[in-house]
C-alpha positions as semicolon CSV with decimal commas, in nm:
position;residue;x (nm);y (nm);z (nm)
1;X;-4,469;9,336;0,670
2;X;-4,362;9,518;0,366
3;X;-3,989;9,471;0,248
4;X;-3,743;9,764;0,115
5;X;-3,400;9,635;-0,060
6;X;-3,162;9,943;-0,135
7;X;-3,046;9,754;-0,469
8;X;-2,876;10,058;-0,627
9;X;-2,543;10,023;-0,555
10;X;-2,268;10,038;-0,809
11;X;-1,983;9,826;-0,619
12;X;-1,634;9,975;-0,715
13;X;-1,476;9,761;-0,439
14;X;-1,615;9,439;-0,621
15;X;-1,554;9,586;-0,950
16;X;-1,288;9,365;-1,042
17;X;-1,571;9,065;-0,971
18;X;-1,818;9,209;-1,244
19;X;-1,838;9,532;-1,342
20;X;-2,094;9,554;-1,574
21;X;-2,406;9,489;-1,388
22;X;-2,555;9,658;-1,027
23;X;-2,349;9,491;-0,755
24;X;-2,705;9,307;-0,577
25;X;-2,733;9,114;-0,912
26;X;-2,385;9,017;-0,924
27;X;-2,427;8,600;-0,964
28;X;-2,320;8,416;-0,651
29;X;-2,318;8,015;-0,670
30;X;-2,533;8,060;-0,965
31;X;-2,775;8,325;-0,869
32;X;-2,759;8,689;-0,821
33;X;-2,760;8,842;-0,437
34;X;-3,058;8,953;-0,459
35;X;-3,232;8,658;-0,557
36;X;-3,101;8,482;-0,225
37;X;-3,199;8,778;-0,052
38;X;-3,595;8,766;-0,211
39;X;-3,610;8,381;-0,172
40;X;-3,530;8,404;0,231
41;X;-3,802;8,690;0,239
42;X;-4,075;8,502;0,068
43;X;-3,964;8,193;0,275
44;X;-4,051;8,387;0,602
45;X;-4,415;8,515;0,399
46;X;-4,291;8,845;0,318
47;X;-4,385;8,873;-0,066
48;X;-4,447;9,282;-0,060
49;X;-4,096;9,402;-0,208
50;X;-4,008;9,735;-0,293
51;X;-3,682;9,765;-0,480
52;X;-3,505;10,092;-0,445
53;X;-3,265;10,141;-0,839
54;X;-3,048;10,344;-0,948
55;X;-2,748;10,280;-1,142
56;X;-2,800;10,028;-1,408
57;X;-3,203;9,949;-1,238
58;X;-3,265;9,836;-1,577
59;X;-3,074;9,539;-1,553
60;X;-3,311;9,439;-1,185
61;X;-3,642;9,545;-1,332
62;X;-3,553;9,327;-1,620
63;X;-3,491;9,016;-1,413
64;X;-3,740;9,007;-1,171
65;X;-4,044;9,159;-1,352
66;X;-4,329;9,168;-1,132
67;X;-4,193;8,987;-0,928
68;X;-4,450;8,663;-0,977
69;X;-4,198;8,399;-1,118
70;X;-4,035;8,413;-0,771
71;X;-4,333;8,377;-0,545
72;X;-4,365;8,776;-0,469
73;X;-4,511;9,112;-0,547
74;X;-4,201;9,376;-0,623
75;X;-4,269;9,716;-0,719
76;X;-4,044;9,992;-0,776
77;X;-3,919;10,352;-0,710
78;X;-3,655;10,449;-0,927
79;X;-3,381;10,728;-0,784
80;X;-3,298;10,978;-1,085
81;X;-3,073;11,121;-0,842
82;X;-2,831;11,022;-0,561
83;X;-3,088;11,037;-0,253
84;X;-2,812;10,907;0,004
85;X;-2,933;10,556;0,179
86;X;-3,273;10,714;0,315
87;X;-3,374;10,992;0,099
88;X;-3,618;10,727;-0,084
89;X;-3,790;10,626;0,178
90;X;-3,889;10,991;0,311
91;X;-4,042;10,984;-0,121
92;X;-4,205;10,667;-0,052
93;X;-4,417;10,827;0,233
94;X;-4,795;10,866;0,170
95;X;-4,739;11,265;0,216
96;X;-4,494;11,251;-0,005
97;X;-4,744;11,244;-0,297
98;X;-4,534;11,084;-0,512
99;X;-4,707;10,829;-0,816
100;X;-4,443;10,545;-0,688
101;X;-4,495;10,275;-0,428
102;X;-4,574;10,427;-0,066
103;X;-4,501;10,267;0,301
104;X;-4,670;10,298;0,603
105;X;-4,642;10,152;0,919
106;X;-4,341;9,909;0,983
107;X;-4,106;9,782;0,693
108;X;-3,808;9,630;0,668
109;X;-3,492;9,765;0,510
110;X;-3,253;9,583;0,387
111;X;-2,883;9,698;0,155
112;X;-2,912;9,478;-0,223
113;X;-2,557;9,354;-0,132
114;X;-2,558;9,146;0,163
115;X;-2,565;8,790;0,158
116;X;-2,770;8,652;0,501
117;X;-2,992;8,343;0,579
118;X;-3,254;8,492;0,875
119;X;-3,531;8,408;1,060
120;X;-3,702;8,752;1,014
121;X;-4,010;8,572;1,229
122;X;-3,811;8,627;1,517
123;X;-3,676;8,993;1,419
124;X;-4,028;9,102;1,368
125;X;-4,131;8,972;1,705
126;X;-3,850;9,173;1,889
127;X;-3,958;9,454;1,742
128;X;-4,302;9,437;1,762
129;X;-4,271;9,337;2,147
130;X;-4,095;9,662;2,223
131;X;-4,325;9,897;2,018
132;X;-3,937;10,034;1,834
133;X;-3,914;10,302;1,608
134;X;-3,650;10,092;1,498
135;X;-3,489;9,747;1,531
136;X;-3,142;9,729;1,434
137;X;-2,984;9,406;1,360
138;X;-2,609;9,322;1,517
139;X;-2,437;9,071;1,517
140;X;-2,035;8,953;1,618
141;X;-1,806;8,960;1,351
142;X;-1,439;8,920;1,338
143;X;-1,322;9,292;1,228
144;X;-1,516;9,453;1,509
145;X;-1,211;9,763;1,489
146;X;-1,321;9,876;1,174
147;X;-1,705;9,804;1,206
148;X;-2,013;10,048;1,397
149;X;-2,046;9,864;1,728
150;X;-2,383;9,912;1,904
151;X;-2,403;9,981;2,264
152;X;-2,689;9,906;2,453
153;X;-2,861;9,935;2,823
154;X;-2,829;9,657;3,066
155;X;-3,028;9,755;3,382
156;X;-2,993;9,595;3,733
157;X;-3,138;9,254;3,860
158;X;-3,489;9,282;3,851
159;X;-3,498;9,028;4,138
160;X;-3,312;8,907;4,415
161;X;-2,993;8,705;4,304
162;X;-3,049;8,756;3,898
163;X;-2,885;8,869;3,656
164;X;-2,851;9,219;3,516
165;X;-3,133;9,288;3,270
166;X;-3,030;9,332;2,901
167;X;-3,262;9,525;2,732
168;X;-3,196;9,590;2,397
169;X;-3,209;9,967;2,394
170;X;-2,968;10,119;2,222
171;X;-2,743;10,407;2,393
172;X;-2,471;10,471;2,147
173;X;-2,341;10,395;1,833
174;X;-1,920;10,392;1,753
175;X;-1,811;10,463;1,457
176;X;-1,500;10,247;1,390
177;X;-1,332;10,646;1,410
178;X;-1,436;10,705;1,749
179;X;-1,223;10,585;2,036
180;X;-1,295;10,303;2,227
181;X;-1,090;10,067;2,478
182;X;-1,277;9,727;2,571
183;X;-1,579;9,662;2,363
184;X;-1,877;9,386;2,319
185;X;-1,853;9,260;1,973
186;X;-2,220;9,383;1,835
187;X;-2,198;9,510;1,478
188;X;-2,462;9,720;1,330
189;X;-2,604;9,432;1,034
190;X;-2,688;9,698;0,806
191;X;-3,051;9,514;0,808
192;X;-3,341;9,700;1,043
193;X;-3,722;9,732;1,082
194;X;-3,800;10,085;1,050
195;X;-4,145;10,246;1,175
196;X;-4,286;10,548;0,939
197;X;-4,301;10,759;1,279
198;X;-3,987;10,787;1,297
199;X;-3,997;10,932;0,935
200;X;-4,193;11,179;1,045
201;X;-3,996;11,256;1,385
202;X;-3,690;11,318;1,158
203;X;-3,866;11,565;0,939
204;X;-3,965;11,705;1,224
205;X;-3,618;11,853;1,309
206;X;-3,441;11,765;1,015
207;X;-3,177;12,027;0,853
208;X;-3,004;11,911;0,527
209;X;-2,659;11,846;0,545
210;X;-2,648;11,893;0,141
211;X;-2,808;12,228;0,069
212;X;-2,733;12,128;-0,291
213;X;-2,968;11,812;-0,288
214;X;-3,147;11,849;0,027
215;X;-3,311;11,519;-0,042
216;X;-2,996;11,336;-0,001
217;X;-3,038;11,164;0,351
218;X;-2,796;10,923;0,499
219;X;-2,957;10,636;0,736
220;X;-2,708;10,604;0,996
221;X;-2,639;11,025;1,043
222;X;-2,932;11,165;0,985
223;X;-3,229;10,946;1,132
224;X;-3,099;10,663;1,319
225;X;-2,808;10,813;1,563
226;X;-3,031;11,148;1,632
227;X;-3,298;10,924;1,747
228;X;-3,119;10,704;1,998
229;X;-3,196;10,991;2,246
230;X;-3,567;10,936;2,245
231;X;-3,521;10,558;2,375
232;X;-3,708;10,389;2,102
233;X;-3,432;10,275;1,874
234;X;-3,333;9,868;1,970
235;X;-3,034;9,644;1,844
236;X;-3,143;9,252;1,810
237;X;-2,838;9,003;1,862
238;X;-2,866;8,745;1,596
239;X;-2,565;8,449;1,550
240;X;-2,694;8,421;1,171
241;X;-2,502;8,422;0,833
242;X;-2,482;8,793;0,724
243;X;-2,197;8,954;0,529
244;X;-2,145;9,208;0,326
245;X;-2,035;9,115;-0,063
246;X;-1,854;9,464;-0,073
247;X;-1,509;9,298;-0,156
248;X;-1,361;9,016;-0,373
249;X;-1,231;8,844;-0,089
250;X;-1,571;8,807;0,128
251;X;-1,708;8,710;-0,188
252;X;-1,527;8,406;-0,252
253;X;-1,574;8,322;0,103
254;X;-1,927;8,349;0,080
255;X;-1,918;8,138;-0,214
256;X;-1,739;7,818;-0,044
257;X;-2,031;7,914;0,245
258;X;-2,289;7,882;0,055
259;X;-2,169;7,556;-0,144
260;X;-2,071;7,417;0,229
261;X;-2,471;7,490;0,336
262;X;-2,326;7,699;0,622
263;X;-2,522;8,001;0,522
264;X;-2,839;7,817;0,551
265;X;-2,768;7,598;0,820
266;X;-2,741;7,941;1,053
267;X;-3,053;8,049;1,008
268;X;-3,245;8,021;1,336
269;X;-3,558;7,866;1,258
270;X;-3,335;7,541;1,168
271;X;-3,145;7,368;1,491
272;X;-2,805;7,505;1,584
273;X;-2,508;7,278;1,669
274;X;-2,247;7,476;1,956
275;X;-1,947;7,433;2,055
276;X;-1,930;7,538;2,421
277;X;-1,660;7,700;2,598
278;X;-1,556;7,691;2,985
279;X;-1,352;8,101;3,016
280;X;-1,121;8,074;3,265
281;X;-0,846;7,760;3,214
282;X;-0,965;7,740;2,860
283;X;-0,998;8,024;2,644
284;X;-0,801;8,255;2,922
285;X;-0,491;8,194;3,178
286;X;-0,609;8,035;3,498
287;X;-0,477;8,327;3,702
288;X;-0,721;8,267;4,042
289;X;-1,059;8,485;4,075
290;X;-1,001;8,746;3,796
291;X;-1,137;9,093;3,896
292;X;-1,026;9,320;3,637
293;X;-0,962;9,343;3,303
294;X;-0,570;9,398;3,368
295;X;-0,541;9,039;3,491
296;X;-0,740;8,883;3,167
297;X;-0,511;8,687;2,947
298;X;-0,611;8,505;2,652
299;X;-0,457;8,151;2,610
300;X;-0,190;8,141;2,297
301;X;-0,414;8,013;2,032
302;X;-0,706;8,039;2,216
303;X;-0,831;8,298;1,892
304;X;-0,680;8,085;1,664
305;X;-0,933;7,784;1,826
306;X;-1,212;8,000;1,866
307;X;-1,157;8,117;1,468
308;X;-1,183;7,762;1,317
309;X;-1,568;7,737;1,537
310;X;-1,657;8,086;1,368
311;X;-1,535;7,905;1,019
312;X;-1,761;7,598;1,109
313;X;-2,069;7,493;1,113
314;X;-2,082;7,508;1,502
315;X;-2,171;7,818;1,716
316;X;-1,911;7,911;1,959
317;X;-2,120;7,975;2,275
318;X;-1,931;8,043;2,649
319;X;-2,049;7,942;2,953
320;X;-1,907;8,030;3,266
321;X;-1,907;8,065;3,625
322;X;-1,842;8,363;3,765
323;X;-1,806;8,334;4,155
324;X;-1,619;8,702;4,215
325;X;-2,031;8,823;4,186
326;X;-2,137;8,596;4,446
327;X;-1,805;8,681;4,673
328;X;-1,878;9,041;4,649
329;X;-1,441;9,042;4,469
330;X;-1,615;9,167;4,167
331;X;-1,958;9,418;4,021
332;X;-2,162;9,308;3,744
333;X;-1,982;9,593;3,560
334;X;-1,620;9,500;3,621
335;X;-1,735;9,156;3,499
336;X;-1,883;9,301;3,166
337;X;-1,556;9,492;3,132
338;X;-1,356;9,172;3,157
339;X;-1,578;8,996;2,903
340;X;-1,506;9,314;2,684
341;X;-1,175;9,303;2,689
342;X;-1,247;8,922;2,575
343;X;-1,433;9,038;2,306
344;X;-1,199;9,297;2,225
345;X;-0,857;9,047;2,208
346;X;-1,044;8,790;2,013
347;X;-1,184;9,072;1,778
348;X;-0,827;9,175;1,718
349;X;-0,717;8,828;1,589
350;X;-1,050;8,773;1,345
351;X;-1,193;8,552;1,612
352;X;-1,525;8,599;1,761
353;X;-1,810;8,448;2,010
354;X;-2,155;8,417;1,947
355;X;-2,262;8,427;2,324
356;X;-2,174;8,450;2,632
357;X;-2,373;8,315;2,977
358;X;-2,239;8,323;3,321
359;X;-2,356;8,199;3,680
360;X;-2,296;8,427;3,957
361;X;-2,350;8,242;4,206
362;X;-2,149;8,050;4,502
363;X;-2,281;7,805;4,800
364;X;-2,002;7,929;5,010
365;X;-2,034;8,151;5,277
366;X;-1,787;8,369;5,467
367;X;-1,602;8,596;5,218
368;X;-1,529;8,984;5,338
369;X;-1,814;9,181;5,139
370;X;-2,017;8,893;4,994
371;X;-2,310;8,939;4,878
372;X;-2,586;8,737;5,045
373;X;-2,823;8,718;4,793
374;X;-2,579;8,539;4,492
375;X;-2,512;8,281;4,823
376;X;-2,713;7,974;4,710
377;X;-2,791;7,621;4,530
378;X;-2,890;7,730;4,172
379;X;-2,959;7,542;3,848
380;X;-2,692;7,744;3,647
381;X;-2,378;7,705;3,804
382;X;-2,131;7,422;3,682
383;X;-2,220;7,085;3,704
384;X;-2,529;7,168;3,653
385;X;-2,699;7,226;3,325
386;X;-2,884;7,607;3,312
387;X;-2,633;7,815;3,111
388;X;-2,682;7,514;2,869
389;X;-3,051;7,482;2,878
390;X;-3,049;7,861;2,865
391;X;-2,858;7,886;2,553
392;X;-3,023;7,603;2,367
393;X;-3,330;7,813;2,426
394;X;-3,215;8,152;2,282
395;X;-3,052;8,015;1,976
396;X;-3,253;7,652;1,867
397;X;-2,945;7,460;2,020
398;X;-2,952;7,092;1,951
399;X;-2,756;7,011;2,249
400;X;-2,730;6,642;2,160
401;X;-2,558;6,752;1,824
402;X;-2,310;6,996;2,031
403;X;-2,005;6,949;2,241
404;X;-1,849;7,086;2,565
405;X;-1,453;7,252;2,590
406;X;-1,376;7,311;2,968
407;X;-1,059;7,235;3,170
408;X;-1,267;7,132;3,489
409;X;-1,472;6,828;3,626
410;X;-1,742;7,049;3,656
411;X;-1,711;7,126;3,346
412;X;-1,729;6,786;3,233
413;X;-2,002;6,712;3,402
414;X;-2,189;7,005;3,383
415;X;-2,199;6,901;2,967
416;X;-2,284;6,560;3,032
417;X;-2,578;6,679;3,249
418;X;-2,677;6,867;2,982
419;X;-2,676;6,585;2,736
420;X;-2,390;6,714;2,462
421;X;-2,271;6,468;2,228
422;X;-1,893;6,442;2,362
423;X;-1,700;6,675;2,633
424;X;-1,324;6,729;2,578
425;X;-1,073;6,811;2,907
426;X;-0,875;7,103;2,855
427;X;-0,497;6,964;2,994
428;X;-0,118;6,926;2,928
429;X;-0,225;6,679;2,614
430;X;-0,517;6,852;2,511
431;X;-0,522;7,238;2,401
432;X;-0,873;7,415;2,275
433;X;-0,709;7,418;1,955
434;X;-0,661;7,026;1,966
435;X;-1,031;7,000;2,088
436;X;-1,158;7,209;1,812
437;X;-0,981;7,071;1,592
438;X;-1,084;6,683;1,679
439;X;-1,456;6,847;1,665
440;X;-1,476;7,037;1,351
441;X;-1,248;6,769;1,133
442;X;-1,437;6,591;0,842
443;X;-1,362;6,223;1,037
444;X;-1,585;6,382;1,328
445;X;-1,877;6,499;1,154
């Protein structure tokens, strides 16, 4: 699959970092952004690389040539003009007629500032599986108020006693202006697989927005958001190291990252270490069955906890049973409200999860309005080991490298069935924060 990097951009939040060169080749531990960004590609055997210059391109073309001293083919297309973050690729198409490089078929797109470590293997697959126009990339950060979240589809059990069905497909896209109450904490990546048909569906329709230079065309407004309607546009949930270089601050963080080997260390074709986290008793009040997001409470410095794991080299993963399904006390919907408004108070306090399982099921029987077909023995629900197993699956989990936080037996257990390294009781003596903190401490590791 070919690659696009958007490498033009000229930075003025990082100005005060370097000025004098494009922001992408700003030097980071020793190399520039966008050298991290080709060596991951080429890693994954993705060596066809168009860079997309503008201001100061000179100062790119001169670094990476051809692109052969770094294991890859890179050509160029050069933007004499402001084309807004798509206008190049509707040059690049073969009708187009242009003498630069073309695309056709599927490519990925990428922004020249953004430091990540991805397994684009697995982000290819996604995409290909679901025959997308495009494949957006999301992930959790923690400033989801001032970020696009993604929204996406979540069908009913396909089968008697499962789970909802998460799907993928995106249904709308928030603007950090747009209101919004309880929210999941999936953040448009700024890094997508984009088919040329959808191109061509957005010329199809397409009315300029800058009569002045109609061949200024945002991404985000003009072809992705009009297209959500047609069903084919998909958001992929990744726990990997992305972030943005777009301010001094993130940059020295990303710095001590990437000295630490935490931005490697997430990518997901290496094993993940978790941390994982019982809900109720431990990261919220024990307040009996909770129902409704009015009776969700977070623990006093349950964020703070949860904040070190995002800060670590750990995932913070929840796992969680939920018996209100089972007892017919709560819908699959009120439940994804509560774990919203989850989402939405850690969010707040720069804290953040990286997933989130839960076993609806109960073996008792008896309960006004129960459902009969969550009543049963299962393999996910606390002591025993599913959510786990499930997890580990998903995201590479070395469970024997990972620990459990719960403030139950079952809990307990439920970890050492699943073969963790160590399980910590959430009590009087013993806080999340205290657990984390024994966990993630140098004298640990």
């Amino acid at each position: 699959m070919k690659a696009v990097i958007m490498a033009g951009g000229m930075g003025t939040r990082i100005a005060s970092v370097r000025s004098d060169v494009p922001k992408p080749m700003i030097e980071i531990a020793g190399k520039p952004i966008l050298q991290y960004q080709i060596e991951n590609l080429r890693a994954d055997g993705i060596t066809d690389i168009t860079l997309v210059v503008g201001h100061l391109g000179s100062v790119i073309t001169d670094y990476f040539g051809d692109g052969a001293a770094f294991g890859v083919s890179i050509s160029y297309f050069v933007e004499e003009t402001p084309l807004g973050t798509a206008g190049s690729l509707f040059k690049m198409l073969p009708e187009a007629q242009g003498n630069g490089p073309h695309i056709d078929g599927d490519f990925l797109l990428l922004c020249g500032d953004v430091i990540f470590s991805i397994d684009f293997k697995r982000f290819i697959a996604f995409h290909k599986e679901r025959k997308a126009w495009a494949s957006l990339m999301a992930h959790p950060n923690g400033h989801p108020f001032d970020s696009s979240l993604l929204v996406t589809e979540t069908l009913p059990p396909a089968e008697k006693g499962g789970l909802p069905v998460e799907t993928g497909r995106v249904t709308a896209w928030l603007t950090k202006e747009d209101e919004r109450v309880f929210y999941k904490n999936r953040v448009n990546a700024g890094i997508q697989i984009i088919s040329v048909e959808l191109l061509r569906e957005t010329m199809r329709h397409y009315v300029p927005r800058h009569p002045e230079n109609p061949d200024k065309i945002d991404l985000d407004r003009d072809v992705l958001k009009p297209a959500i309607k047609s069903g084919k546009i998909f958001a992929y949930d990744t726990s990997e190291y992305i972030k943005d270089m777009g301010t001094p601050d993130r940059f020295h963080e990303t710095e001590l990252d990437i000295a630490s080997g935490r931005v490697q260390a997430r990518n997901l074709g290496r094993k993940q270490k978790a941390i994982f986290l019982d809900r109720d008793g431990t990261i919220n009040k024990a307040n009996g069955f909770i129902t409704a997001p009015g009776q969700f409470e977070l623990v006093p410095g349950a964020a703070e906890a949860i904040k070190k794991i995002n800060k670590s080299e750990y995932l913070a993963v929840v796992v969680t049973n939920q018996p209100v399904i089972a007892r017919g006390d709560a819908t699959f919907e009120e439940l994804r409200l509560i774990h919203d408004k989850m989402e939405t108070e850690l969010g707040k306090e720069g804290a953040f999860i990286d997933a989130l399982y839960f076993c609806p099921h109960h073996t008792d029987k008896g309960f006004p309005g129960e459902r009969a077909e969550y009543k049963c023995n299962c393999l996910c629900r606390k002591p025993n080991p599913g959510m786990f197993f499930d997890a580990a699956q998903a995201l590479n989990i070395d469970l024997s490298q990972s620990y459990m936080i719960g403030d139950g037996k079952n809990d307990i257990l439920a970890g050492k069935n699943a073969g963790v390294k160590e399980c910590f009781l959430v009590s009087e003596h013993c806080s999340l924060k205290d657990a984390v903190e024994k966990i993630v401490s140098p004298s640990i590791q």
